[in-house]
C-alpha positions as CSV (number, residue, x, y, z in Angstrom):
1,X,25.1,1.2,-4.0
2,X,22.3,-1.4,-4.0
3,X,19.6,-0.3,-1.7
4,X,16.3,-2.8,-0.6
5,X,13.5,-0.5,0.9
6,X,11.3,-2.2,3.1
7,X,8.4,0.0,4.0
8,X,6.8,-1.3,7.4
9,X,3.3,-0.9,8.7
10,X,2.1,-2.1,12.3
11,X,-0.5,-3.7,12.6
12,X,-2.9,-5.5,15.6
13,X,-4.3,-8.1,13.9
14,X,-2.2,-9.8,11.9
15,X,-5.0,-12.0,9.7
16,X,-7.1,-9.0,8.8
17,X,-4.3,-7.4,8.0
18,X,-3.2,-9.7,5.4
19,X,-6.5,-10.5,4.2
20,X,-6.6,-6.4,3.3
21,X,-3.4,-5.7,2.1
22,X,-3.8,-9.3,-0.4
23,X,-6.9,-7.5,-1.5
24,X,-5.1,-3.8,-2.2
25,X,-2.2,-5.0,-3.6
26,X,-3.9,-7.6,-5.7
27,X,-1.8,-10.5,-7.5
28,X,1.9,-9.8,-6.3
29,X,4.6,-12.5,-4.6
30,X,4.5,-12.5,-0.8
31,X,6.3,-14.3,1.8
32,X,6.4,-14.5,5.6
33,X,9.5,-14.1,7.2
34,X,8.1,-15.4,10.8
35,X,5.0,-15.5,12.2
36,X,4.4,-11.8,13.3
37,X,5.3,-10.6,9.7
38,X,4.1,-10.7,6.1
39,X,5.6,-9.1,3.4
40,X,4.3,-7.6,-0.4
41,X,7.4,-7.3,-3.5
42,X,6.3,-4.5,-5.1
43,X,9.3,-4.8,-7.3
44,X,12.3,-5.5,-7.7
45,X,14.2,-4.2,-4.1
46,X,10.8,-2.6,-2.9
47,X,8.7,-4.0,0.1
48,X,5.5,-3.5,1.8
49,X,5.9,-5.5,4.7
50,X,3.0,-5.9,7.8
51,X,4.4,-6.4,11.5
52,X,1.7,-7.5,14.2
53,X,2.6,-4.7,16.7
54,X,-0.6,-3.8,18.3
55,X,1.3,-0.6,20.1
56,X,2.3,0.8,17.4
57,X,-1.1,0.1,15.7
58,X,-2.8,3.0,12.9
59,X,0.2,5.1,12.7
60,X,1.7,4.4,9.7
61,X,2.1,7.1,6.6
62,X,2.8,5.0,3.3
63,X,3.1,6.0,-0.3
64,X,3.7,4.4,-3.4
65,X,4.1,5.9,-6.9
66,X,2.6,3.8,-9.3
67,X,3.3,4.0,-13.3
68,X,-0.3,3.4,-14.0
69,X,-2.3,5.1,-11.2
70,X,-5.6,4.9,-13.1
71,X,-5.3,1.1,-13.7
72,X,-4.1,0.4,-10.2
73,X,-6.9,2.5,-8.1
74,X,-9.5,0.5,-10.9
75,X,-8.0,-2.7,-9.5
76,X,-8.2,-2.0,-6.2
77,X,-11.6,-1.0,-6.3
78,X,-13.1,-3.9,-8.6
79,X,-11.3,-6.1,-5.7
80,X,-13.3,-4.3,-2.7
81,X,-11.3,-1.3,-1.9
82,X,-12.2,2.5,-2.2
83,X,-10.1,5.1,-1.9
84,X,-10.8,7.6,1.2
85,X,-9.8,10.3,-0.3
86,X,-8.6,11.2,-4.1
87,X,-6.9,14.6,-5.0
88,X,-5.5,16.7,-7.6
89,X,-2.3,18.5,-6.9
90,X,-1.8,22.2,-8.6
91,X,1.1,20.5,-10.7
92,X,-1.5,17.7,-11.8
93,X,-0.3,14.8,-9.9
94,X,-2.8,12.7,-8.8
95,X,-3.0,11.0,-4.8
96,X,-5.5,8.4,-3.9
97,X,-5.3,7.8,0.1
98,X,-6.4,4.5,1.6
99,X,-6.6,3.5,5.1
100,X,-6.4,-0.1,5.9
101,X,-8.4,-1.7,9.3
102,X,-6.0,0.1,11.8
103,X,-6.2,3.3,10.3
104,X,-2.8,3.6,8.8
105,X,-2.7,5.8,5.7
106,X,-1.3,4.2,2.6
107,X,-0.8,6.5,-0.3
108,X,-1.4,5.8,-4.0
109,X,0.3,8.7,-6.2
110,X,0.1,9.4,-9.8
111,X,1.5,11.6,-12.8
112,X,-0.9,13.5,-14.0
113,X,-3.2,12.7,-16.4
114,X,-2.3,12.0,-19.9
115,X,1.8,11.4,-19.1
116,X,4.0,8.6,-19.6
């Protein structure tokens, strides 16, 4: 079975918004669907996707588990972006937590150091 995920976080100002989650995510393919939405490919079948929904506004929870979390928590900070929070799990994985201008949470995750 062929699943898409689309991950969705609301937003209240749909400008900002974009204009941070262009900076966090950095050079990836987006496209907007309509003109209350923007959406991030992360890969293949795998969206991050913004919704202006001022309601609904700073509640999101979103994680992604990225290959090379070193090189992508770099990249986000060399483009502006710090990290919140970082933490080391007892079984060595590694969380970065990042909250864009609403407040919603959006997890970076990580092997820990030293794996492939």
């Amino acid at each position: 079975m062929e699943i898409d995920l689309f991950a969705g976080v609301a937003v209240s100002d749909l400008p900002r918004a974009v204009a941070w989650f262009d900076r966090f995510l950095g050079d990836v393919e987006s496209f907007e669907p309509n003109d209350v939405e923007r959406v991030w490919t992360l890969s293949e079948h795998r969206h991050v996707y913004v919704e202006l929904q001022p309601e609904h506004a700073g509640h999101a929870t979103v994680t992604l588990f990225v290959g090379d979390y070193d090189g992508f928590v770099a990249a986000v900070s060399r483009r502006g972006i710090e990290p919140e929070l970082t933490e080391t799990y007892d079984n060595g994985v590694r969380k970065a937590l990042y909250r864009d201008p609403d407040g919603n949470e959006i997890g970076v995750g990580g092997a820990p150091a030293g794996s492939s």
